[in-house]
Predicted model as a PDB file, atoms N, CA, C, CB and O in Angstrom, pLDDT in the B-factor column:
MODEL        1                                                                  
ATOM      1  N   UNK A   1     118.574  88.444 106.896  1.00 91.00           N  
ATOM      2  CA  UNK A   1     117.593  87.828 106.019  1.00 91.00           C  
ATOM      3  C   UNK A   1     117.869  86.330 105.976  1.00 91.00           C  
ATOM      4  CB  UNK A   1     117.637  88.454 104.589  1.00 91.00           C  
ATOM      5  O   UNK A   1     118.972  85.801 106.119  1.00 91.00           O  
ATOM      6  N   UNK A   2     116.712  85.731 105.760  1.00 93.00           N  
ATOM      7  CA  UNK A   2     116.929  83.961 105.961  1.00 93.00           C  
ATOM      8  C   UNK A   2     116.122  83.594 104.659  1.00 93.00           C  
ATOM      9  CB  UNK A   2     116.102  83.085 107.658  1.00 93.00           C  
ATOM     10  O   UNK A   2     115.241  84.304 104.174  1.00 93.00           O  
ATOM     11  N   UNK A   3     116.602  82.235 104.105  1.00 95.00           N  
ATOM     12  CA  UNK A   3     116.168  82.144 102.748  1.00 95.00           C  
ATOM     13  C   UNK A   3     115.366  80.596 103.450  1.00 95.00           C  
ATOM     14  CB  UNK A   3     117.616  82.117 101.249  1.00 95.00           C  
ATOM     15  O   UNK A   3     115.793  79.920 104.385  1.00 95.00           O  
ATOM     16  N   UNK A   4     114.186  80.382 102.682  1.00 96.00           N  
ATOM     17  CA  UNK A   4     113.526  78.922 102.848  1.00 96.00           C  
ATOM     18  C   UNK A   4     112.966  78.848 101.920  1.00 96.00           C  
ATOM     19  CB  UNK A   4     112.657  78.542 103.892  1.00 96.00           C  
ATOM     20  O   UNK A   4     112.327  79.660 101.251  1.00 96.00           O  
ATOM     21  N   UNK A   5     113.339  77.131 101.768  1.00 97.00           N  
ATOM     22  CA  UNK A   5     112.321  76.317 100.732  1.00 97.00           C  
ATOM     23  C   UNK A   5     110.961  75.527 100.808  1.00 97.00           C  
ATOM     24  CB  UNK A   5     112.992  75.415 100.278  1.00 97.00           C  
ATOM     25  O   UNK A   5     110.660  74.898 101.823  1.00 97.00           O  
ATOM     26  N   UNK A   6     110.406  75.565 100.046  1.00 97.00           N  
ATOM     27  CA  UNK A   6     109.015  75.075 101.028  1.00 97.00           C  
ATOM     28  C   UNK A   6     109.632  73.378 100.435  1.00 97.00           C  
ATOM     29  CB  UNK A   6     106.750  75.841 100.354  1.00 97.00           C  
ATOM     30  O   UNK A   6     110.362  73.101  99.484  1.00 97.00           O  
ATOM     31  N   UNK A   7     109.004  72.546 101.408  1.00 98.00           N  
ATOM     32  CA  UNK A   7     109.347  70.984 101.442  1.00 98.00           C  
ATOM     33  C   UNK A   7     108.195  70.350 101.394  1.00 98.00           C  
ATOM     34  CB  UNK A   7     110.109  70.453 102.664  1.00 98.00           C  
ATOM     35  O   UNK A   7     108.055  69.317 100.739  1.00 98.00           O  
ATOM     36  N   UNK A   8     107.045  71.017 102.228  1.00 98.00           N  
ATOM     37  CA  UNK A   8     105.506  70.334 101.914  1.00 98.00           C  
ATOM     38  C   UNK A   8     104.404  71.582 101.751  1.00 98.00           C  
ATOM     39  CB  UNK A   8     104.934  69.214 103.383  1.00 98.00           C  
ATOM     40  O   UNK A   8     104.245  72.620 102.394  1.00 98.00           O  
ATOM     41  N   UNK A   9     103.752  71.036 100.658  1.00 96.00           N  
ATOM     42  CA  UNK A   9     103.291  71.690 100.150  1.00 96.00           C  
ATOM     43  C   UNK A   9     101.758  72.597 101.065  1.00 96.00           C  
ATOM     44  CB  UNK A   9     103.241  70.871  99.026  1.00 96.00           C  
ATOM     45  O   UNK A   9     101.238  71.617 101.598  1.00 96.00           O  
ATOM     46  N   UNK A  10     101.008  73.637 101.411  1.00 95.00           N  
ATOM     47  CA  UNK A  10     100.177  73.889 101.841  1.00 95.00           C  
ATOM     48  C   UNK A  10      98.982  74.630 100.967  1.00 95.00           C  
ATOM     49  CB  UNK A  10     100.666  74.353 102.742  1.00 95.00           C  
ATOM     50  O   UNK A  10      98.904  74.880  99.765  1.00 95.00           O  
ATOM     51  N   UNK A  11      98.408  74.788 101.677  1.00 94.00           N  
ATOM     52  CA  UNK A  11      96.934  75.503 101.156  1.00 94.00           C  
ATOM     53  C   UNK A  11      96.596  76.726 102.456  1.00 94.00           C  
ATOM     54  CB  UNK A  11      95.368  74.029 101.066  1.00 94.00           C  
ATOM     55  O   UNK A  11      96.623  76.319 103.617  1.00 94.00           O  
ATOM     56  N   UNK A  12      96.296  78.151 102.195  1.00 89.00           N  
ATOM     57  CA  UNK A  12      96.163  78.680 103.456  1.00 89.00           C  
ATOM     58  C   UNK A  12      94.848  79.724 102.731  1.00 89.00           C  
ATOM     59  CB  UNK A  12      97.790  79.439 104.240  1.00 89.00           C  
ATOM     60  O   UNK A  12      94.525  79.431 101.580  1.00 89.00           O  
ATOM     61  N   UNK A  13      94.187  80.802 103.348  1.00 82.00           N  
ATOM     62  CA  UNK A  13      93.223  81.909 102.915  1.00 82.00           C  
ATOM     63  C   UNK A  13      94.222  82.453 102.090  1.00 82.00           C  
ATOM     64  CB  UNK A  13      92.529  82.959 104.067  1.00 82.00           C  
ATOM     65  O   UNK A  13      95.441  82.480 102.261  1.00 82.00           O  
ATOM     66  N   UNK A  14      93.253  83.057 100.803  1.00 84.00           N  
ATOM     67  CA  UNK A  14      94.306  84.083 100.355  1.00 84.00           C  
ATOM     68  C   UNK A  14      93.616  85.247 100.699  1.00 84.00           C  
ATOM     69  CB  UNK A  14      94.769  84.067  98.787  1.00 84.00           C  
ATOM     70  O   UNK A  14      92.430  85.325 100.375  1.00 84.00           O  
ATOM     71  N   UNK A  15      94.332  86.473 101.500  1.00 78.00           N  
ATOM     72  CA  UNK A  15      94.236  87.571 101.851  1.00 78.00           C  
ATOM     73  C   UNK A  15      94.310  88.617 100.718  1.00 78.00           C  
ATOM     74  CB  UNK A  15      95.081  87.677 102.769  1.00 78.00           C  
ATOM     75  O   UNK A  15      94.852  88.269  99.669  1.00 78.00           O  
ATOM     76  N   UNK A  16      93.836  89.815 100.830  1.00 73.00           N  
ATOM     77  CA  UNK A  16      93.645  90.661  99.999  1.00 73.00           C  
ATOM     78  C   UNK A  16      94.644  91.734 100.117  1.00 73.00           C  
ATOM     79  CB  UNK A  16      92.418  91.032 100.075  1.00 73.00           C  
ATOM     80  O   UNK A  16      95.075  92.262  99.092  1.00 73.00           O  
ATOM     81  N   UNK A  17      95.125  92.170 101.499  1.00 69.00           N  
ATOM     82  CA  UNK A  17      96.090  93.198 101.940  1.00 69.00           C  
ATOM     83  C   UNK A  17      96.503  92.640 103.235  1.00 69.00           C  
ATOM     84  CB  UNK A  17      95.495  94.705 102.053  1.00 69.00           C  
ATOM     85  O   UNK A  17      96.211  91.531 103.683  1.00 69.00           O  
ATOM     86  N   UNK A  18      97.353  93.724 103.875  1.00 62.00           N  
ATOM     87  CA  UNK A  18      98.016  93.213 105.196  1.00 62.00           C  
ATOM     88  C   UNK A  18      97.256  93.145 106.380  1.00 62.00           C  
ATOM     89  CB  UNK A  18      99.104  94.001 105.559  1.00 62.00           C  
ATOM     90  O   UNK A  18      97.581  92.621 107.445  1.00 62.00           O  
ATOM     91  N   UNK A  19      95.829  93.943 105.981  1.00 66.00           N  
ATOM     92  CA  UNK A  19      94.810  93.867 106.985  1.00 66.00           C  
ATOM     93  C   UNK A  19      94.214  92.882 107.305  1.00 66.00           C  
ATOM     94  CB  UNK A  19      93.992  94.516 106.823  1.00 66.00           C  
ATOM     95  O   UNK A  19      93.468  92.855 108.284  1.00 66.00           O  
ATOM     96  N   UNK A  20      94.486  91.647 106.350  1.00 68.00           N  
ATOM     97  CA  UNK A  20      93.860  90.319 106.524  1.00 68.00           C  
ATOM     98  C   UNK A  20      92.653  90.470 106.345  1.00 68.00           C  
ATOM     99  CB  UNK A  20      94.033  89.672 107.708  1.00 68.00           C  
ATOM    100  O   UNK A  20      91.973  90.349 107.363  1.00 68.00           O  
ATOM    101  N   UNK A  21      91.902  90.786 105.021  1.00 77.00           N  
ATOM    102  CA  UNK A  21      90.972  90.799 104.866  1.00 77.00           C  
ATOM    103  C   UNK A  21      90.841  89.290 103.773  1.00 77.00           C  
ATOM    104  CB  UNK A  21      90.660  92.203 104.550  1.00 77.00           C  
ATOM    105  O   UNK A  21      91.299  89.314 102.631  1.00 77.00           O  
ATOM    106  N   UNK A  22      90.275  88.274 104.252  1.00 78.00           N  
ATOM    107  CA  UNK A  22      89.963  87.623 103.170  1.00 78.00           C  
ATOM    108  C   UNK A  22      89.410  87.645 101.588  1.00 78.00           C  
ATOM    109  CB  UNK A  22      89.472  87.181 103.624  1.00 78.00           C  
ATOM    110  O   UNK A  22      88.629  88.569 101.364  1.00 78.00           O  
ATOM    111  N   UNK A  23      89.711  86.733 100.425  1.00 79.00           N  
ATOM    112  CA  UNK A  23      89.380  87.078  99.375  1.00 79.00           C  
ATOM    113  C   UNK A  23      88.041  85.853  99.274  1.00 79.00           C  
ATOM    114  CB  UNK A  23      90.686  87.136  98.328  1.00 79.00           C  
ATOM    115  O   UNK A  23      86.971  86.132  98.733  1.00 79.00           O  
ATOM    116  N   UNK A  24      88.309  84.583  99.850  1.00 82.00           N  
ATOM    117  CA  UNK A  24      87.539  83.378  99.999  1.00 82.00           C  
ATOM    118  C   UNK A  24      88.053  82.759  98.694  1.00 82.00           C  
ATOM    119  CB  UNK A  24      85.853  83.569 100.150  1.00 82.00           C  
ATOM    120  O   UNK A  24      87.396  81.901  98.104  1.00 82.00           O  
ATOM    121  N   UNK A  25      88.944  83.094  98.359  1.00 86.00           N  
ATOM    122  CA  UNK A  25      89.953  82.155  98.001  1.00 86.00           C  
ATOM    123  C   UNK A  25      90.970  81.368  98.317  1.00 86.00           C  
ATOM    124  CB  UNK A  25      90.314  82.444  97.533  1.00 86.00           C  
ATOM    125  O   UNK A  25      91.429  81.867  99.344  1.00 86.00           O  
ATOM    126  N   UNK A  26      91.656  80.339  98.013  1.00 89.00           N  
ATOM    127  CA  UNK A  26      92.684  79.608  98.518  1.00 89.00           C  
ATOM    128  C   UNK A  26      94.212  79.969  97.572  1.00 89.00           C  
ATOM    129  CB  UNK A  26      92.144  77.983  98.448  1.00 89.00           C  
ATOM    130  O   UNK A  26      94.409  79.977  96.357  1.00 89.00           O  
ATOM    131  N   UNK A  27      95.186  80.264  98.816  1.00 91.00           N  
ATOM    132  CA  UNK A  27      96.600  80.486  98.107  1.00 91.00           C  
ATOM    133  C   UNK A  27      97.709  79.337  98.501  1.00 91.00           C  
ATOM    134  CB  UNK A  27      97.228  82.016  98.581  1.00 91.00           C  
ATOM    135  O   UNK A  27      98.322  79.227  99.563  1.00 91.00           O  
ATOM    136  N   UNK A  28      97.780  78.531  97.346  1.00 94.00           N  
ATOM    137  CA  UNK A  28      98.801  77.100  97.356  1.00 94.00           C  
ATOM    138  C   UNK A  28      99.853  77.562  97.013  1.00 94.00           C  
ATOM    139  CB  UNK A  28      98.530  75.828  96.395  1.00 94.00           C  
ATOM    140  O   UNK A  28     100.243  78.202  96.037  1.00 94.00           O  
ATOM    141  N   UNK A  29     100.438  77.051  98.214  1.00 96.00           N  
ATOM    142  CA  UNK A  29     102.171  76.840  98.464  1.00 96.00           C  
ATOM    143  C   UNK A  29     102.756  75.902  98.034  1.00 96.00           C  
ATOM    144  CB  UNK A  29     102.650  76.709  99.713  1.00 96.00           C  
ATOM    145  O   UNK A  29     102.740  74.945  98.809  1.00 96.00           O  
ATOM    146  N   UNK A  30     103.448  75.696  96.824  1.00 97.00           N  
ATOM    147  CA  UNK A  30     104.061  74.437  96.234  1.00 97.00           C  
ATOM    148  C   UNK A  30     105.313  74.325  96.414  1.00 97.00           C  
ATOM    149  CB  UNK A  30     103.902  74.277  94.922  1.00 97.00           C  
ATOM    150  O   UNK A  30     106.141  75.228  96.304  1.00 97.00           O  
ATOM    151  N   UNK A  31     105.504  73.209  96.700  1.00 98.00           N  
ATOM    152  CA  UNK A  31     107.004  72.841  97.147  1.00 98.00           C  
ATOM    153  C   UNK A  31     107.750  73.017  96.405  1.00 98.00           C  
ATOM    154  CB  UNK A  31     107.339  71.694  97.487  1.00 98.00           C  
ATOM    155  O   UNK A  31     107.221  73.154  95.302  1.00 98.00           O  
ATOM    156  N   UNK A  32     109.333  73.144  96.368  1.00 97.00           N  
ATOM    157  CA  UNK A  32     110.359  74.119  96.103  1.00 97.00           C  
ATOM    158  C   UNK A  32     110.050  75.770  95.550  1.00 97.00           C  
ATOM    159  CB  UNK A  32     111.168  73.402  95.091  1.00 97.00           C  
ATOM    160  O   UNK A  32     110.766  76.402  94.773  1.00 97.00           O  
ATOM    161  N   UNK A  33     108.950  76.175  96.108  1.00 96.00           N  
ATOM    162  CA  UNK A  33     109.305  77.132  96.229  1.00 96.00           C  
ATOM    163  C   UNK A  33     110.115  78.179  97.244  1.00 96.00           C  
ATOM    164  CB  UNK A  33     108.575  77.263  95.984  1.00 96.00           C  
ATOM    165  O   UNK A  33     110.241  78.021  98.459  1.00 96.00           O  
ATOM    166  N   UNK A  34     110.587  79.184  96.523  1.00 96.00           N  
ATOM    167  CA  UNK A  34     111.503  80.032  97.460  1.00 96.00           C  
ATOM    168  C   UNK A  34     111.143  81.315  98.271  1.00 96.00           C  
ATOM    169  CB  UNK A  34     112.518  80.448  96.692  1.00 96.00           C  
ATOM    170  O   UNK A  34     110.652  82.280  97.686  1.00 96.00           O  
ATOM    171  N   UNK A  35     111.335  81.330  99.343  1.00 96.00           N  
ATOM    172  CA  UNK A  35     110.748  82.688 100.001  1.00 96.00           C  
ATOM    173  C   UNK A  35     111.974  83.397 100.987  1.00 96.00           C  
ATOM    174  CB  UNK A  35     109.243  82.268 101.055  1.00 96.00           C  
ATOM    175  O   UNK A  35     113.012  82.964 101.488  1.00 96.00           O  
ATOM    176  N   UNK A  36     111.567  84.168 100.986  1.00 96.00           N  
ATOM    177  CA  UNK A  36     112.691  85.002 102.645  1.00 96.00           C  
ATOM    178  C   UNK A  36     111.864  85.492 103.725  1.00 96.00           C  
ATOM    179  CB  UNK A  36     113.725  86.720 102.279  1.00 96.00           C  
ATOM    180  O   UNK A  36     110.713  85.928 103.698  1.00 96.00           O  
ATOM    181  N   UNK A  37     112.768  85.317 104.793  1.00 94.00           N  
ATOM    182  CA  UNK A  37     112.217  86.347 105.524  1.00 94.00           C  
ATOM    183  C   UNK A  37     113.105  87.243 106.211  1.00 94.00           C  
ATOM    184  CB  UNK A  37     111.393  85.848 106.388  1.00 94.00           C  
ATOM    185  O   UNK A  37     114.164  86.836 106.691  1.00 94.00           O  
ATOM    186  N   UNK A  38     112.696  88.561 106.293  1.00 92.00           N  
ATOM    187  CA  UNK A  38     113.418  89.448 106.625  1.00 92.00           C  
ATOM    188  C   UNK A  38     113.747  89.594 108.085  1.00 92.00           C  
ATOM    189  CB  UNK A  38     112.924  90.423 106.132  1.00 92.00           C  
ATOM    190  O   UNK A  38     114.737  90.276 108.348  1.00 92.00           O  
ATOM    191  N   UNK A  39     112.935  88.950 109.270  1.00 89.00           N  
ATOM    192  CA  UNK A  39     113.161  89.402 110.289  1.00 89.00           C  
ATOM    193  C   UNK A  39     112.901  88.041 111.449  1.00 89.00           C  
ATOM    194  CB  UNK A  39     112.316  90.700 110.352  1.00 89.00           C  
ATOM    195  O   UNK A  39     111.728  87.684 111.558  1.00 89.00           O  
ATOM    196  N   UNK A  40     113.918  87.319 112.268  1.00 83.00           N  
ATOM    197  CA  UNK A  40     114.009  86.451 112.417  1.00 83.00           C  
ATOM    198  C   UNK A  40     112.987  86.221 113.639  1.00 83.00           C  
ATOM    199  CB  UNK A  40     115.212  86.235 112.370  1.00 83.00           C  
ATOM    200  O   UNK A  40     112.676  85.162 114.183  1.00 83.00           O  
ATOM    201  N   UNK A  41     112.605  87.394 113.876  1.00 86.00           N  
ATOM    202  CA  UNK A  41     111.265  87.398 115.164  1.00 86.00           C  
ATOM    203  C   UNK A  41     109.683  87.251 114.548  1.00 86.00           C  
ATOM    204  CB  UNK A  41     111.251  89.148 116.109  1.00 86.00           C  
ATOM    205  O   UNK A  41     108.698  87.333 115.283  1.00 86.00           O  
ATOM    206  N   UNK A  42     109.605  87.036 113.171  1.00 83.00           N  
ATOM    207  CA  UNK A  42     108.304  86.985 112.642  1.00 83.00           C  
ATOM    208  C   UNK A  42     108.367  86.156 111.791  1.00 83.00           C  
ATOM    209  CB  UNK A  42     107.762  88.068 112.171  1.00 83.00           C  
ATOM    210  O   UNK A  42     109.024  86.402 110.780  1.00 83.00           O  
ATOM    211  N   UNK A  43     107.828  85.157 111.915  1.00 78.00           N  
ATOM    212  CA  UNK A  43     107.295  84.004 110.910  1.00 78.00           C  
ATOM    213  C   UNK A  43     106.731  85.102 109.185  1.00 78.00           C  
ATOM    214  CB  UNK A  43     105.496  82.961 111.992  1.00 78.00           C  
ATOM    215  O   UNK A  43     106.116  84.451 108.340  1.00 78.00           O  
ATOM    216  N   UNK A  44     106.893  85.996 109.003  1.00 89.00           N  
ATOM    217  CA  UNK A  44     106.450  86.594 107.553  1.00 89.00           C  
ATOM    218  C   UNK A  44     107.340  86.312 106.783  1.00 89.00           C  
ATOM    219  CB  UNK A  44     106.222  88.036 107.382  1.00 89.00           C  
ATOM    220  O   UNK A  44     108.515  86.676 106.797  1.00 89.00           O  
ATOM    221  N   UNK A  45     106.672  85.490 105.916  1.00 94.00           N  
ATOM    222  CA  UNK A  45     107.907  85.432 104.315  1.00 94.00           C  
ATOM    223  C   UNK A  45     107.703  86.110 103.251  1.00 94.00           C  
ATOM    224  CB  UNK A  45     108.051  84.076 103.499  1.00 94.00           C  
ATOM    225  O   UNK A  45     107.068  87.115 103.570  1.00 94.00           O  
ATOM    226  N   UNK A  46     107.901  86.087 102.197  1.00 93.00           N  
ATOM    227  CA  UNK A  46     107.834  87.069 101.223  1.00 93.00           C  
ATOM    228  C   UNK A  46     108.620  86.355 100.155  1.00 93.00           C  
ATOM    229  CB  UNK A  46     108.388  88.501 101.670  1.00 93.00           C  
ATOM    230  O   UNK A  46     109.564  85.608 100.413  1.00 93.00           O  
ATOM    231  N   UNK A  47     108.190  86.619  98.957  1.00 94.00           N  
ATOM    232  CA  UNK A  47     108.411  86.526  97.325  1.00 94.00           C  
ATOM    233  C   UNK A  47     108.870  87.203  96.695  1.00 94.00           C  
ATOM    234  CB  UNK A  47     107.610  86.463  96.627  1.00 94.00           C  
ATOM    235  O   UNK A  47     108.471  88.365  96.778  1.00 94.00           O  
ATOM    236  N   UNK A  48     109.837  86.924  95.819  1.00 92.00           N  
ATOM    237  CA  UNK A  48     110.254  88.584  94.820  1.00 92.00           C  
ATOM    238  C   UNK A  48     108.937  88.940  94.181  1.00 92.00           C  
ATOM    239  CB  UNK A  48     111.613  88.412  93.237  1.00 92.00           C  
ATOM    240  O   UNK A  48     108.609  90.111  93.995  1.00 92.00           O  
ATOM    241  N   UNK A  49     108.247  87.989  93.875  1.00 92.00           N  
ATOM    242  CA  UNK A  49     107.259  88.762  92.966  1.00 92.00           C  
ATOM    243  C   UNK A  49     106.040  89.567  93.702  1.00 92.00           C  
ATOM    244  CB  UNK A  49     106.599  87.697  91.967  1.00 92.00           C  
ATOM    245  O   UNK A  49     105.218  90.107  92.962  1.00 92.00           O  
ATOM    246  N   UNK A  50     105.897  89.664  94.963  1.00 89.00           N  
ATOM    247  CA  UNK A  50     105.393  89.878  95.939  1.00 89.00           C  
ATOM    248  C   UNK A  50     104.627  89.451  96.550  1.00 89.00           C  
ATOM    249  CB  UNK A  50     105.202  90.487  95.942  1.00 89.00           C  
ATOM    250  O   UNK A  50     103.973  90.231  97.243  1.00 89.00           O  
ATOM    251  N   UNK A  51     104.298  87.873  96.606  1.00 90.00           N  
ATOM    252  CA  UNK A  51     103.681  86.910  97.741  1.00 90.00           C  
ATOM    253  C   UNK A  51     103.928  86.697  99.129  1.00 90.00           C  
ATOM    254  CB  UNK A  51     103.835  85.816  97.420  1.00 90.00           C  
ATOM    255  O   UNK A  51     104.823  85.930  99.484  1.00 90.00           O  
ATOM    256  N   UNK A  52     103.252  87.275  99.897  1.00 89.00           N  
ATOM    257  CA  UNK A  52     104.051  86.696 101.296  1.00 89.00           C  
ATOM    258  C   UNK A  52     102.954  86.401 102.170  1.00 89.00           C  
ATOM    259  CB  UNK A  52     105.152  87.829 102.126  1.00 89.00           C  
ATOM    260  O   UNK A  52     101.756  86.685 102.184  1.00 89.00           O  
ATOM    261  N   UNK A  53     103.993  85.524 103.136  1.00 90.00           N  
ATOM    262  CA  UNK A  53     102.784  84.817 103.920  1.00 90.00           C  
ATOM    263  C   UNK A  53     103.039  85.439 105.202  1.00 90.00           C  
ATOM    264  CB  UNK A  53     102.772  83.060 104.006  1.00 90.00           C  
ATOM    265  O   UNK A  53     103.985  86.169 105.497  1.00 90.00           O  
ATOM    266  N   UNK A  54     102.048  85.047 105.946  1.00 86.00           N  
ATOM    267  CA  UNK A  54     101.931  85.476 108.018  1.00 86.00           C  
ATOM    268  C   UNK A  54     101.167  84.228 108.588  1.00 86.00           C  
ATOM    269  CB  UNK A  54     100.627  87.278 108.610  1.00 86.00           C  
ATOM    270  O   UNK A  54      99.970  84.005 108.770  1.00 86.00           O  
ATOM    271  N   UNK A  55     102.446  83.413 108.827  1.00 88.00           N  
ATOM    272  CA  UNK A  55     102.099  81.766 109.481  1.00 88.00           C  
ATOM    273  C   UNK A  55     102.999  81.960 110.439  1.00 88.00           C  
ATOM    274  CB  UNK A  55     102.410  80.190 108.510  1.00 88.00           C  
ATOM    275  O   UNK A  55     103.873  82.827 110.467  1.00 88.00           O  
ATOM    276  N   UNK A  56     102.747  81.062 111.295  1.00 90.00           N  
ATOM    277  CA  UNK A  56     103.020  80.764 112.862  1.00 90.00           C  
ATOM    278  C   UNK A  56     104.248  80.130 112.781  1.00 90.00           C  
ATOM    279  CB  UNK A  56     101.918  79.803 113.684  1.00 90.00           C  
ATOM    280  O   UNK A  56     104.825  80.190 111.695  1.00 90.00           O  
ATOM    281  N   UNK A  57     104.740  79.570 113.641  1.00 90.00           N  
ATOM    282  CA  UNK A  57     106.456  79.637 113.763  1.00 90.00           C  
ATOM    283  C   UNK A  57     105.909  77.905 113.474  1.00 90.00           C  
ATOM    284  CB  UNK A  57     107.614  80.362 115.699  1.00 90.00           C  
ATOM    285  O   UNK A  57     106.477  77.436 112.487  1.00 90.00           O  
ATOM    286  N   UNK A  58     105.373  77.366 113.850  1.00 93.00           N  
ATOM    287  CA  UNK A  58     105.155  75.554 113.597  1.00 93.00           C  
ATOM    288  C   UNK A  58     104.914  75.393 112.244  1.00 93.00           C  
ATOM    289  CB  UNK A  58     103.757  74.748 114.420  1.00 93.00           C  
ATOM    290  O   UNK A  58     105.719  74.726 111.593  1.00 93.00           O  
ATOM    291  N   UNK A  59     103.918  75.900 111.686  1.00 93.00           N  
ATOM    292  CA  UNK A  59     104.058  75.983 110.181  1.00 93.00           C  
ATOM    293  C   UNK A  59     104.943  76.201 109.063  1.00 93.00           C  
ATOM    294  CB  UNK A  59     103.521  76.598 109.956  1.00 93.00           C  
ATOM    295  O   UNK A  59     104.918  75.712 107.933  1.00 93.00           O  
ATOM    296  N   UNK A  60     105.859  77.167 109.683  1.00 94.00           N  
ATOM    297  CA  UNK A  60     107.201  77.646 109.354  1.00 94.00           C  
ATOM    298  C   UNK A  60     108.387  76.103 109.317  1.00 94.00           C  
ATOM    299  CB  UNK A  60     107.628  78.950 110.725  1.00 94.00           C  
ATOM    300  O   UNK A  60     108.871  75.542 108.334  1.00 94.00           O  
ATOM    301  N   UNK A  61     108.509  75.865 110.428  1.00 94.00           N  
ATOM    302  CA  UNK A  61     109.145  74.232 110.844  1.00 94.00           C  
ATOM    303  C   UNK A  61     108.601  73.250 110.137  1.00 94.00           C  
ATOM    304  CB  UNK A  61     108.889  73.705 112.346  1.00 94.00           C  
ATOM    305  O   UNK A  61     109.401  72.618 109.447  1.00 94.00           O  
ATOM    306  N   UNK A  62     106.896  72.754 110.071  1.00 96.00           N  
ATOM    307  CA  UNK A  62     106.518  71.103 109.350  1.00 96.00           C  
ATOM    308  C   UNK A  62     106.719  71.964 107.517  1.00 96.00           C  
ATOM    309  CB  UNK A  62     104.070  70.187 109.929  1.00 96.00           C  
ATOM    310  O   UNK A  62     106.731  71.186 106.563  1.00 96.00           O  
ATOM    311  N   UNK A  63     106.807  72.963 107.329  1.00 97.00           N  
ATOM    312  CA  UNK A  63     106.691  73.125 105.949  1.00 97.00           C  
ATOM    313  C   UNK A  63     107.781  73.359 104.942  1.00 97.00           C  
ATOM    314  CB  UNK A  63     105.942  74.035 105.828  1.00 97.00           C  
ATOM    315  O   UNK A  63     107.705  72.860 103.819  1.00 97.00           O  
ATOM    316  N   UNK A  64     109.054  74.297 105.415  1.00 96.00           N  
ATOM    317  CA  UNK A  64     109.800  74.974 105.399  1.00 96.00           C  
ATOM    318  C   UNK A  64     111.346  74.655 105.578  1.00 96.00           C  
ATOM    319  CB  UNK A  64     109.321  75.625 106.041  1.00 96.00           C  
ATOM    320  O   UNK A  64     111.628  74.552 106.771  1.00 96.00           O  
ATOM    321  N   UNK A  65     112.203  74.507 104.899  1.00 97.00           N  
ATOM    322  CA  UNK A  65     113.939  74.221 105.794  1.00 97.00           C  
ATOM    323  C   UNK A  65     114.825  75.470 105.393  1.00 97.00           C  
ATOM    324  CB  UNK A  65     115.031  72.515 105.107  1.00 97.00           C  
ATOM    325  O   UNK A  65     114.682  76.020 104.301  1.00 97.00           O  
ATOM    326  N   UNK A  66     115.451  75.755 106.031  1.00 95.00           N  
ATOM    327  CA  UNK A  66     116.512  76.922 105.694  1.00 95.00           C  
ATOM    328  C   UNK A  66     116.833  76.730 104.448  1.00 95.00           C  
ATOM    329  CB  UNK A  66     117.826  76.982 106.514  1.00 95.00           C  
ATOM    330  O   UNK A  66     116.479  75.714 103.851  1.00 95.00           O  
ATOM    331  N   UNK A  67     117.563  77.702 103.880  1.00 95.00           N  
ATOM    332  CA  UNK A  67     118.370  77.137 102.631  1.00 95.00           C  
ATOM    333  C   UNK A  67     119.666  78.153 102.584  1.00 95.00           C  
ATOM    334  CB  UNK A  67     117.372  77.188 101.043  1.00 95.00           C  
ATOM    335  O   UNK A  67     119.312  79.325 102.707  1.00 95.00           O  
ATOM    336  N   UNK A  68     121.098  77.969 102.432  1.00 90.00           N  
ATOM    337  CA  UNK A  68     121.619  78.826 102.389  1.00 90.00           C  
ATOM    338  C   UNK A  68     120.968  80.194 101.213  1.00 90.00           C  
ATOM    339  CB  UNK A  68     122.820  78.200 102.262  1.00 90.00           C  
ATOM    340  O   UNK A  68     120.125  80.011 100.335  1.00 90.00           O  
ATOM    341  N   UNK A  69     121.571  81.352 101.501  1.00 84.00           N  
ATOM    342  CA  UNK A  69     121.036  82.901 100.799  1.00 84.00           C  
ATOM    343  C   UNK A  69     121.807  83.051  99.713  1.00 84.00           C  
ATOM    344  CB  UNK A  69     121.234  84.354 101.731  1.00 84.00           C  
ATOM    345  O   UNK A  69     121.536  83.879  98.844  1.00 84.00           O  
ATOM    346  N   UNK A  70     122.763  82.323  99.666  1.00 78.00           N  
ATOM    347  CA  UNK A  70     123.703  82.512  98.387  1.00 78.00           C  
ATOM    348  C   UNK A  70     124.262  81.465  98.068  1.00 78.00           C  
ATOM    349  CB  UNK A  70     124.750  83.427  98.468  1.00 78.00           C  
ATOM    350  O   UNK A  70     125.111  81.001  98.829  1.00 78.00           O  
ATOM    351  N   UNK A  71     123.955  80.843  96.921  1.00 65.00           N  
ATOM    352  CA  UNK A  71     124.719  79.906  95.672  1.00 65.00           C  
ATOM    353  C   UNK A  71     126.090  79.916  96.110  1.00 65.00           C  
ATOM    354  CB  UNK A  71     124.643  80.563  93.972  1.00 65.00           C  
ATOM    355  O   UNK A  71     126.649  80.995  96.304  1.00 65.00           O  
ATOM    356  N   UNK A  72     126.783  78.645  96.314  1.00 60.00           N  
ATOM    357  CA  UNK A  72     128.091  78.891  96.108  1.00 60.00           C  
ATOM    358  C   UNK A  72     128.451  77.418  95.569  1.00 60.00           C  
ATOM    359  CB  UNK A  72     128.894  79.459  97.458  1.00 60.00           C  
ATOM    360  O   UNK A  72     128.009  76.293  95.801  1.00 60.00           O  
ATOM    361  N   UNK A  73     129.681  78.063  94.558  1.00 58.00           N  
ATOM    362  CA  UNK A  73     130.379  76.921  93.813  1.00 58.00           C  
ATOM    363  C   UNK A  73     131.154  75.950  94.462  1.00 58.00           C  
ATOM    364  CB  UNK A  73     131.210  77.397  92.920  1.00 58.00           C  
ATOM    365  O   UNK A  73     131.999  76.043  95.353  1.00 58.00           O  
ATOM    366  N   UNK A  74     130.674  74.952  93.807  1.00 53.00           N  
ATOM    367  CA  UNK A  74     131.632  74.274  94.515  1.00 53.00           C  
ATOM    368  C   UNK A  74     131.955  72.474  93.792  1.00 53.00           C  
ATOM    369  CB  UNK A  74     130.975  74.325  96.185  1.00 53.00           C  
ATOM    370  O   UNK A  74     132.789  71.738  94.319  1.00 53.00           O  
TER     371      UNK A  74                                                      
ENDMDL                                                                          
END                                                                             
């Protein structure tokens, strides 16, 4: 699992289910927010509260920076 912060902010469709059915609404991505993704071959992120996105690996890069997955003191 990989943790990212968003750094610039976007605007994308907001989808209704995984079928990609549009709502013709817009879903804003505001910066510092936090997402994961589970699988390092798919640009899909995901929210605890259950937001997730399906963007392309470039979008992922101009928007996005790693962040370590766990807090540590220091």
């Amino acid at each position: 699992m990989t943790k990212y912060e968003c750094i610039k902010g976007l605007v994308v469709p907001e989808l209704e289910d995984y079928e990609g059915m549009e709502t013709g609404n817009d879903f804003i991505v505001n910066v510092g927010t936090i997402w994961l993704q589970e699988d390092k071959d798919s640009p899909m992120l995901t929210q605890e509260n259950g937001n997730w996105l399906d963007i392309d690996e470039q979008t992922l890069d101009e928007h996005f920076i790693e962040v370590p997955l766990y807090k540590t003191e220091g």
